[in-house]
Structures are given as C-alpha cells and as structure tokens.
Backbone as ProteinMPNN parsed JSONL, in Angstrom:
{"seq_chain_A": "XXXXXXXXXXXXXXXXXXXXXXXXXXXXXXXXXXXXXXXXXXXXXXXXXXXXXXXXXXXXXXXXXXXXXXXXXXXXX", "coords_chain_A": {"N_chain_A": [[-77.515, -2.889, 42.906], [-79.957, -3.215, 41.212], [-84.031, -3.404, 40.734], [-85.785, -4.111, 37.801], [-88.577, -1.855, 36.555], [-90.044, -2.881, 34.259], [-89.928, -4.999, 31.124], [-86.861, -4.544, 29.237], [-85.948, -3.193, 26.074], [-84.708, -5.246, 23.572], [-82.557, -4.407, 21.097], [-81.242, -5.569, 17.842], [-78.945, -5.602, 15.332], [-78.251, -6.509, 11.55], [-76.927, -8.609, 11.519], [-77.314, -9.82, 14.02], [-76.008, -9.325, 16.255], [-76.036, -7.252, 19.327], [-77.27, -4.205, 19.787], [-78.32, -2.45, 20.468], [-80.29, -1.292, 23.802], [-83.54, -0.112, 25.166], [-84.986, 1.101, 27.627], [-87.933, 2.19, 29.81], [-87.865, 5.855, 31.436], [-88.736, 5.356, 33.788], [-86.94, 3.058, 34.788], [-84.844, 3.483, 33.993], [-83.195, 6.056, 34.582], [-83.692, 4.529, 37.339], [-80.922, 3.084, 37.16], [-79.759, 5.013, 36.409], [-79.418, 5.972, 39.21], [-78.161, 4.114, 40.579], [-75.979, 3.243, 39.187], [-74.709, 5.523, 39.847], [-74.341, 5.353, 43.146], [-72.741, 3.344, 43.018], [-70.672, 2.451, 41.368], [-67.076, 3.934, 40.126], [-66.715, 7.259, 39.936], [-64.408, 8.288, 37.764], [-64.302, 6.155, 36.493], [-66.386, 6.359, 35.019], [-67.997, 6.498, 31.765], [-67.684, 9.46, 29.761], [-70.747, 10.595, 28.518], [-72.336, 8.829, 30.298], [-71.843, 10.356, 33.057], [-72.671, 12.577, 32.006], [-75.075, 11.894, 31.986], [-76.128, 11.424, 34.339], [-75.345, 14.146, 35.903], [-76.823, 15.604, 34.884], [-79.338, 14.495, 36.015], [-78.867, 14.679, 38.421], [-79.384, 17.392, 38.953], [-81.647, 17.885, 38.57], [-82.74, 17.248, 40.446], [-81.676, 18.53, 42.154], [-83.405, 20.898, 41.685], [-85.701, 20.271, 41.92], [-86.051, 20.333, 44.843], [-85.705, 22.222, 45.423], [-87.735, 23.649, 44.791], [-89.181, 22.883, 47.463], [-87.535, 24.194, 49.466], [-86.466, 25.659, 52.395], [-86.208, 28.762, 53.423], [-82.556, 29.296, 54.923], [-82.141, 31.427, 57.146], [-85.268, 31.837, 57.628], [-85.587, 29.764, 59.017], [-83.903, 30.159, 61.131], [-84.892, 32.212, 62.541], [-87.359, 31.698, 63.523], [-87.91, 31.711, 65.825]], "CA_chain_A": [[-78.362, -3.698, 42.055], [-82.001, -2.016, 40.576], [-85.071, -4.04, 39.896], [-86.339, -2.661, 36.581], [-90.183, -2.626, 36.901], [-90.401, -3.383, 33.071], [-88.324, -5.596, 30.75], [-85.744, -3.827, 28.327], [-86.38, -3.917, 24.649], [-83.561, -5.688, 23.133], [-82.925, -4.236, 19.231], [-80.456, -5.813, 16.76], [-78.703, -5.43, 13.893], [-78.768, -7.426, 10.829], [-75.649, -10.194, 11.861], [-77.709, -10.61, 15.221], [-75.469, -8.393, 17.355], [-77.079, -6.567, 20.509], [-76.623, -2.689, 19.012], [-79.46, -0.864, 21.396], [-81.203, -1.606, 25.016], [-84.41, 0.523, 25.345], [-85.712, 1.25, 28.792], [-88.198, 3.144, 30.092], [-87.546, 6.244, 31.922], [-88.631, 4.975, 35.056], [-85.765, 1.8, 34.795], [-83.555, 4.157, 32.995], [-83.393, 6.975, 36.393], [-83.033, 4.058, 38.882], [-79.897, 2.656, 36.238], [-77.979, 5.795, 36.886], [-78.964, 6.343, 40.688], [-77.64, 2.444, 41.173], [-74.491, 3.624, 39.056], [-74.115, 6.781, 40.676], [-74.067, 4.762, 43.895], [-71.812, 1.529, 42.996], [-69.14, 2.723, 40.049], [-66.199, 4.877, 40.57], [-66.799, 8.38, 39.384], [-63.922, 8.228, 37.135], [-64.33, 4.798, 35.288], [-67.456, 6.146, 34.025], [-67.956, 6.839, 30.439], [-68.11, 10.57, 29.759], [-71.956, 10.201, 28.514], [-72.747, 8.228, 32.114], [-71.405, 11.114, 33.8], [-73.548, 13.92, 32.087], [-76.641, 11.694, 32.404], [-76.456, 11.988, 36.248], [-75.132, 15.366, 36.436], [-78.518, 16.297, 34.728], [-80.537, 13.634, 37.06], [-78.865, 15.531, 40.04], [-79.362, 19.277, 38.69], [-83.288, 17.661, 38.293], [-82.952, 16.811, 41.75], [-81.913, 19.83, 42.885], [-84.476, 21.864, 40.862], [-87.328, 19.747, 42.648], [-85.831, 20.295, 46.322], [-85.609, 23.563, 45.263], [-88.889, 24.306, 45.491], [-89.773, 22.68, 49.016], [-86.654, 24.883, 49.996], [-86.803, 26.432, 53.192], [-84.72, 29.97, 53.727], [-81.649, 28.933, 56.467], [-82.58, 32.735, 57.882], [-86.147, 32.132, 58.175], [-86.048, 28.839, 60.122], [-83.124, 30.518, 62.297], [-85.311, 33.602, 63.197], [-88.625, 31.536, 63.695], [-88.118, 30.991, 67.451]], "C_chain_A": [[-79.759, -3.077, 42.007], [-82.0, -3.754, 40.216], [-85.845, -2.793, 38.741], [-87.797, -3.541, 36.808], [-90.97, -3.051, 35.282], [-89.14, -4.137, 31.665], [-88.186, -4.56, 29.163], [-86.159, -4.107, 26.556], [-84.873, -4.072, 23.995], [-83.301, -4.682, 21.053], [-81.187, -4.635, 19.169], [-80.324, -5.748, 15.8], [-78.659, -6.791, 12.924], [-78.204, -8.858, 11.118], [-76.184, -10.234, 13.508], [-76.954, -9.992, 16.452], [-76.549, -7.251, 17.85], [-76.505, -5.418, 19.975], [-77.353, -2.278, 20.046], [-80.079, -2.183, 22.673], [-82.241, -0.213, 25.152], [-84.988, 0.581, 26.511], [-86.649, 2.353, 28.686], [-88.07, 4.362, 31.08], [-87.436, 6.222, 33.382], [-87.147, 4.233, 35.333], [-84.629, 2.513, 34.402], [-82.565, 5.414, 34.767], [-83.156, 5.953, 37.546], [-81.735, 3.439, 38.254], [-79.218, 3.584, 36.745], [-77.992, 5.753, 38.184], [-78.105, 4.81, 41.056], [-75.899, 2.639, 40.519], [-74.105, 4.302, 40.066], [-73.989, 6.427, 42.412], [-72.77, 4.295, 44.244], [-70.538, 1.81, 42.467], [-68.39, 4.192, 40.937], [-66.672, 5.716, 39.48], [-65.694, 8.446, 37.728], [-63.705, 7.222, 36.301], [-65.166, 5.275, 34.455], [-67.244, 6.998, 32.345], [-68.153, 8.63, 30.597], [-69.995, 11.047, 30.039], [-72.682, 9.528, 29.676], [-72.443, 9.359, 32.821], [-72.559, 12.193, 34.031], [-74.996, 13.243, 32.187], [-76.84, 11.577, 33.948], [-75.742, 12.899, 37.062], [-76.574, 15.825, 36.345], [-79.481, 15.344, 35.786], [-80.18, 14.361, 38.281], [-79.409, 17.018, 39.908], [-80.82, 19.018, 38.582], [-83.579, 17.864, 39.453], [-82.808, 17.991, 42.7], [-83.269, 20.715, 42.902], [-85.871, 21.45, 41.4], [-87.217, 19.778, 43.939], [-86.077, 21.808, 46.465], [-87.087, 24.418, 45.883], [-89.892, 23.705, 46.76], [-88.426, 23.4, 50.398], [-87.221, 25.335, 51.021], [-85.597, 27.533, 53.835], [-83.983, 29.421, 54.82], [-82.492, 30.04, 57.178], [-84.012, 32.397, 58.424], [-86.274, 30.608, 59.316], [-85.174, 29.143, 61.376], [-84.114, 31.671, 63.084], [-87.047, 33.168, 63.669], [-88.733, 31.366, 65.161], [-88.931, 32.101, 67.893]], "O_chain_A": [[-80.394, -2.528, 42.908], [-81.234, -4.651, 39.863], [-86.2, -1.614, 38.722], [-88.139, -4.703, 37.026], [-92.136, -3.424, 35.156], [-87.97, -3.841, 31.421], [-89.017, -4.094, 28.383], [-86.591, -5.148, 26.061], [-84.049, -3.159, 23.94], [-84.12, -4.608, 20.137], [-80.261, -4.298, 19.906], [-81.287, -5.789, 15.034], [-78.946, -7.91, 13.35], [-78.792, -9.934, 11.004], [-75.367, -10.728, 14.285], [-77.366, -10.217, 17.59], [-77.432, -6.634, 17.255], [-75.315, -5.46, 19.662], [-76.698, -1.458, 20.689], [-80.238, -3.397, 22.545], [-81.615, 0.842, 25.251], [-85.913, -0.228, 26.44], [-86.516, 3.277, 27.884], [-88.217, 3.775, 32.151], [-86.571, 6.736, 34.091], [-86.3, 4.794, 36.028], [-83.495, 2.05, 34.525], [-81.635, 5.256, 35.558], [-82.561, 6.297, 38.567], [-81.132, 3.093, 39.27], [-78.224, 3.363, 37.436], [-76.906, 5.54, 38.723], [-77.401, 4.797, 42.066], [-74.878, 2.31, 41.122], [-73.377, 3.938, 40.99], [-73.48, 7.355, 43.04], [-71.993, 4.555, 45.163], [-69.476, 1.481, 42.997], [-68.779, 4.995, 41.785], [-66.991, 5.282, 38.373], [-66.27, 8.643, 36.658], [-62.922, 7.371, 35.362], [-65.085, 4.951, 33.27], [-66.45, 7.883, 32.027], [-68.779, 9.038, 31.575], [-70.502, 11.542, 31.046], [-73.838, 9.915, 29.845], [-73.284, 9.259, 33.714], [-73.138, 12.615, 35.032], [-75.985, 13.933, 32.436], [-77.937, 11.702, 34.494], [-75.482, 12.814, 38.263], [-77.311, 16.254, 37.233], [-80.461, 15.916, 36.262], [-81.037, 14.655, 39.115], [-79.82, 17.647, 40.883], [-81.433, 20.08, 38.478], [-84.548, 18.566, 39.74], [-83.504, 18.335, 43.655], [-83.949, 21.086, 43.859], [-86.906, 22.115, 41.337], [-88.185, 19.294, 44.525], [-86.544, 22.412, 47.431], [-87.381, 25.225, 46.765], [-91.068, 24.017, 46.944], [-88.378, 23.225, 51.616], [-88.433, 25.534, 50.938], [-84.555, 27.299, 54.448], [-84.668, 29.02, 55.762], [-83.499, 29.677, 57.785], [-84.156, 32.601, 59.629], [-87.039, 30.573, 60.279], [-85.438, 28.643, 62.47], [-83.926, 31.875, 64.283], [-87.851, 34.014, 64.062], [-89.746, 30.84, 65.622], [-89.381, 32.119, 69.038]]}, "name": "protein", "num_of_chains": 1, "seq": "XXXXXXXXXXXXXXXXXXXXXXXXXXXXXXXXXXXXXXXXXXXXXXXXXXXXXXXXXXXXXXXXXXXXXXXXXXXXX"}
C-alpha cells in the first residue's frame, strides 16, 4: 500500500466514464515500487512490466555511480 503525497487528477470522457488517472512522478515511482513489491510478476500487464524494468535500470544507473570496485575494497587492507 503507497501514500500518494498528491491527489490524482481524475479525466473523463464525454458519457462520464473514468478514461485517464494523472499522477505525478513522484506518486507514479512509489505506484510501481508498491507493485513491484505486492503483484505477481506474471499477472502484470506487459506495459507495468517495462515501466519497472526502466525504474530498476534507473536504479541501477544511480548506484552505479556510488559503485565501489569488488578488487579495490578486497586489496585495501
């Protein structure tokens, strides 16, 4: 379960049916990590899938650079 820290913008179409939810990217990023948690891998929609392959490949890409070589923390003694 996510708290979203801002509320959702609802948009409808003309017969009053819910067509779109608008978040912002903050609410949107804790949405998949709370999927990517909770749901089975394989229920999810294709589209759910590749939006938190790319949120992980982000995630990498920002660990990335506080990386520290295996070699050099083995050889620091």
């Amino acid at each position: 379960m996510i708290l979203l820290q801002h509320s959702p913008k609802m948009v409808y179409d003309d017969a009053g049916r819910l067509i779109e939810v608008i978040l912002p990217v903050e609410d949107y990023l804790a949405y998949l990590r709370s999927v990517m948690a909770e749901a089975d891998w394989e229920t999810l929609p294709d589209h759910i899938q590749d939006a938190i392959d790319r949120l992980l490949i982000d995630d990498v890409r920002a660990e990335k650079e506080t990386a520290v070589d295996l070699d050099v923390v083995l050889t620091s003694d």
